[in-house]
C-alpha positions in Angstrom: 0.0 0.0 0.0 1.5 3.5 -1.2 1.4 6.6 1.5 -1.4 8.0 -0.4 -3.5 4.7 -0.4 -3.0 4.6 3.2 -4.2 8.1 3.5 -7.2 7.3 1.5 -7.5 4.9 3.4 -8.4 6.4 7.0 -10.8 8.7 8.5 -13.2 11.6 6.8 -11.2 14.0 8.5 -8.2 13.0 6.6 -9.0 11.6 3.7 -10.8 14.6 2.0 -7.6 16.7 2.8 -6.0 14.1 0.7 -7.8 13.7 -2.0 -8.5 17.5 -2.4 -4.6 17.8 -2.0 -3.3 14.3 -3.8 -5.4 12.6 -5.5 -6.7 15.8 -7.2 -10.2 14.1 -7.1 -13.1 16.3 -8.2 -14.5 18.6 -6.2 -17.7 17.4 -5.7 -16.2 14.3 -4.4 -13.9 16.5 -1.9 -17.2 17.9 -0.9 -19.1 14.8 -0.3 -16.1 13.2 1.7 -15.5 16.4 3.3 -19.4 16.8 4.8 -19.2 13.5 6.6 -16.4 14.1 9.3 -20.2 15.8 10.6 -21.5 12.0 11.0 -18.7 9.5 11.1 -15.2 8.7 12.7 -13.2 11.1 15.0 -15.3 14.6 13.8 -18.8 12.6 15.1 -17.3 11.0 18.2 -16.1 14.8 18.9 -19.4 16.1 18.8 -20.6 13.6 20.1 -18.7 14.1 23.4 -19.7 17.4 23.6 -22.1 18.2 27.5 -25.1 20.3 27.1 -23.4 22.9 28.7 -21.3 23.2 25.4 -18.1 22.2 27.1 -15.4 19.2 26.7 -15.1 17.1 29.7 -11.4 16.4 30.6 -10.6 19.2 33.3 -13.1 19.6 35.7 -12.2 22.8 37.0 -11.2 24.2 33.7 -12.9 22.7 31.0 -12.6 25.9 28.8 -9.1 24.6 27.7 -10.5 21.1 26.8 -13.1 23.1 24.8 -11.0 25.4 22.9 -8.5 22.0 21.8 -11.4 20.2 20.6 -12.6 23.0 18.7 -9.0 23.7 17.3 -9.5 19.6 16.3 -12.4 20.6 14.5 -11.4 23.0 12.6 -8.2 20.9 11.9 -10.6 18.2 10.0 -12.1 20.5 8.2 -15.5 20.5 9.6 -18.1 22.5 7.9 -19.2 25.5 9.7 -22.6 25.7 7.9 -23.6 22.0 9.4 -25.9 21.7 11.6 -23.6 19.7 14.2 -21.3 22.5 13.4 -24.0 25.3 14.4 -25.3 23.5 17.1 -21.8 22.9 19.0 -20.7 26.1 18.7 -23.9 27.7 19.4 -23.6 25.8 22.9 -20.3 27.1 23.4 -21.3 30.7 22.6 -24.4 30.5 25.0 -22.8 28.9 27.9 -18.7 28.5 28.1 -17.2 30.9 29.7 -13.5 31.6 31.3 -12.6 30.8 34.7 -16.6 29.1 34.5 -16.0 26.7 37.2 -14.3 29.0 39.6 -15.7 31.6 42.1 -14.2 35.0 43.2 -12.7 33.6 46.2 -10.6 31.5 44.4 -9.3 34.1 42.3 -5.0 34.9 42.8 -5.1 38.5 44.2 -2.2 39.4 42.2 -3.0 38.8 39.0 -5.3 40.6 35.7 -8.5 38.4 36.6 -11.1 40.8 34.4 -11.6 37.9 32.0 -13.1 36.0 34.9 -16.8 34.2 33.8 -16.0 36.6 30.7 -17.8 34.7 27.4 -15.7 32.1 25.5 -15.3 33.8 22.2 -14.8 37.1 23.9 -11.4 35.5 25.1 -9.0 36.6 27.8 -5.9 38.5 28.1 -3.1 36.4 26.7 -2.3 36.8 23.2 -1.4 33.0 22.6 -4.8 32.2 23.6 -6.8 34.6 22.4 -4.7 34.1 18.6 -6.2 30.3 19.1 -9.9 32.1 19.8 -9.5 34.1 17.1 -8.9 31.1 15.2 -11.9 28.6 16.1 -14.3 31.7 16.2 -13.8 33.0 12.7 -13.6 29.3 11.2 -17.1 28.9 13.0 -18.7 32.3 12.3 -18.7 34.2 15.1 -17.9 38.2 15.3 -14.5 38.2 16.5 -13.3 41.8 15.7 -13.0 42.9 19.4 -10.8 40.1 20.3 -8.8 41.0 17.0 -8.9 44.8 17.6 -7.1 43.6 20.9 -4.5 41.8 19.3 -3.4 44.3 16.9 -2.9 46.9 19.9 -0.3 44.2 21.3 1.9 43.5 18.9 5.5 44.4 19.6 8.2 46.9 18.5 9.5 43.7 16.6 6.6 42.3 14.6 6.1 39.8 17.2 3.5 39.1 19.9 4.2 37.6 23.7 2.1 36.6 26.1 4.9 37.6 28.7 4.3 41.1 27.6 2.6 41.9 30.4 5.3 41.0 32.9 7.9 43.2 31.4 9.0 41.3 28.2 9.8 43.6 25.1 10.7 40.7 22.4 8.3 38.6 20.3 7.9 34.6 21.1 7.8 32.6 18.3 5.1 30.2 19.9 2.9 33.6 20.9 3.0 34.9 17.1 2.0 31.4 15.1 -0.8 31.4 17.4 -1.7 34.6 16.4 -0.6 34.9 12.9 -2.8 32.0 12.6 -5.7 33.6 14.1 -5.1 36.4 12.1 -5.1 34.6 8.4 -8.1 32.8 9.8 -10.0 35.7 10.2 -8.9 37.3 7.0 -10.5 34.3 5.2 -13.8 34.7 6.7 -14.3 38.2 6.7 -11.8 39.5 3.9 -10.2 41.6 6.7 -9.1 45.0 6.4 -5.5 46.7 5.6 -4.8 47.1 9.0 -5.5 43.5 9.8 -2.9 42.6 6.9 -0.1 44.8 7.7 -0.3 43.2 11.5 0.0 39.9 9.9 2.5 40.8 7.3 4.6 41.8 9.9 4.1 39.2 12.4 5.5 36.8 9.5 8.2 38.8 9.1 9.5 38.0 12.6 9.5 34.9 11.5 11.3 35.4 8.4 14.1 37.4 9.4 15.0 34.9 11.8 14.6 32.0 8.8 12.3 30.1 11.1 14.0 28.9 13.8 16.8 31.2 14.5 18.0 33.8 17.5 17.9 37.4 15.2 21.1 38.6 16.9 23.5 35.6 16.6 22.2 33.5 13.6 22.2 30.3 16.2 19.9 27.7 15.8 16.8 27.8 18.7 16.2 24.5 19.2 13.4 24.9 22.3 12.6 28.4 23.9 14.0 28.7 27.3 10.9 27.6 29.3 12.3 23.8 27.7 9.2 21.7 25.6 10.0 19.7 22.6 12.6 20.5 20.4 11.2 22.8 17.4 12.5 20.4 14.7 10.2 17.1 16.5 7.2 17.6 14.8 3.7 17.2 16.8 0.3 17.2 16.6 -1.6 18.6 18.0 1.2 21.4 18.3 -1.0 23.2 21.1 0.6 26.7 22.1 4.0 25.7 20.9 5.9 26.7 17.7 8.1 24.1 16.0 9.7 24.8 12.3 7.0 22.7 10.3 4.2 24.6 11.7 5.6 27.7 10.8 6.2 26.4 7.2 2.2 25.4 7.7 1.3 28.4 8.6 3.7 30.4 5.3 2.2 27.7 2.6 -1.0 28.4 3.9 -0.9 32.3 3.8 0.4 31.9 0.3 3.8 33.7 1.0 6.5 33.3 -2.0 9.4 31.1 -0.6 12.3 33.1 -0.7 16.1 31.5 0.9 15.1 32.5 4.5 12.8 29.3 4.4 15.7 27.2 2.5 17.6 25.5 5.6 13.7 25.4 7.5 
């Protein structure tokens, strides 16, 4: 069995990806594969799993962040936002998830930015890596997400990048913050066609990634091969990748923004 026979060979979720991408089937056929992941294999048992109160079970005191990685599945396989699984999951989410959900104001740490406490799911919180993921599930899945973008642009840094230790003190981009919201970013271009300023914030926010071809310190040339807080190396690839960059997403996230390969992506 070839790799593309074996690909064919597996779940809805993957094998309309593969035929869209190598098989070149027609598109009709794309479509037809493409609107199952709604009823069978990992996209139904997803939905399936869903509570009533719109969130994934897996972290009972925070079961926002199991919510947000199942949508980021779902999106992943392609699941059609105009279903009706797709409308009712999300519309359970919008209605009912919210941050912090599970905990109550005496819980709270005193010494931290707790405004996004009970705050609505898609109205995110105040970390750009999270909110760049938010940004992501909510425009795939049609919901207004121009405040939580409007936020975003007002973060990004001197250097093109975004961090979410910005608001400890930090002055320099993180690759892992700016994937996750360059990705939210493109995401949100495609669904609402965007606006110049959503594009120049994007434009340079890949451009931090450039200069330093992908996986390199901008001042030295040396190869990065995990950020300081450790993790997996960023030439293991993963997925799901989660928050964290590694070089394979960033050449994801390039091929799917359509950006010309010049030499900085060469040795990536």
């Amino acid at each position: 069995m070839s790799v593309i026979e074996w690909l064919l060979s597996s779940d809805p979720a993957i094998r309309w990806q593969a035929m869209r991408d190598l098989s070149l089937a027609p598109a009709a056929e794309v479509a037809a594969e493409r609107a199952k992941i709604a009823t069978h294999g990992w996209g139904a048992t997803l939905l399936a799993a869903q509570s009533e109160d719109g969130t994934w079970h897996g972290d009972p005191r925070f079961p926002e962040w199991p919510t947000l990685r199942t949508l980021l599945l779902l999106h992943d396989m392609g699941l059609d936002p105009a279903s009706e699984q797709a409308r009712r999951a999300v519309g359970r989410v919008r209605e009912n998830v919210k941050w912090l959900m599970n905990i109550t104001q005496d819980e709270l740490p005193k010494d931290e930015d707790i405004s996004w406490w009970h705050k609505p799911f898609f109205a995110g919180e105040v970390e750009p890596c999270i909110n760049g993921r938010v940004v992501t599930v909510g425009a795939y899945f049609e919901v207004d997400m121009h405040p939580v973008v409007d936020r975003l642009l007002g973060e990004q840094m001197a250097d093109g990048g975004w961090n979410c230790d910005q608001e400890i003190g930090s002055t320099r981009g993180s690759f892992h913050t700016t994937i996750n919201v360059l990705e939210g970013l493109l995401e949100f271009e495609r669904a609402t066609g965007g606006s110049p300023a959503v594009k120049a914030a994007r434009v340079r926010g890949q451009e931090y990634l450039l200069s330093r071809q992908l996986f390199k310190r901008l001042a030295t040339g040396e190869p990065i091969e995990h950020d300081r807080k450790g993790g997996p190396v960023w030439t293991q690839f993963s997925y799901p990748a989660g928050w964290r960059y590694d070089i394979l997403r960033g050449l994801d996230y390039l091929r799917h923004a359509g950006v010309t390969p010049d030499s900085r992506m060469a040795e990536a």
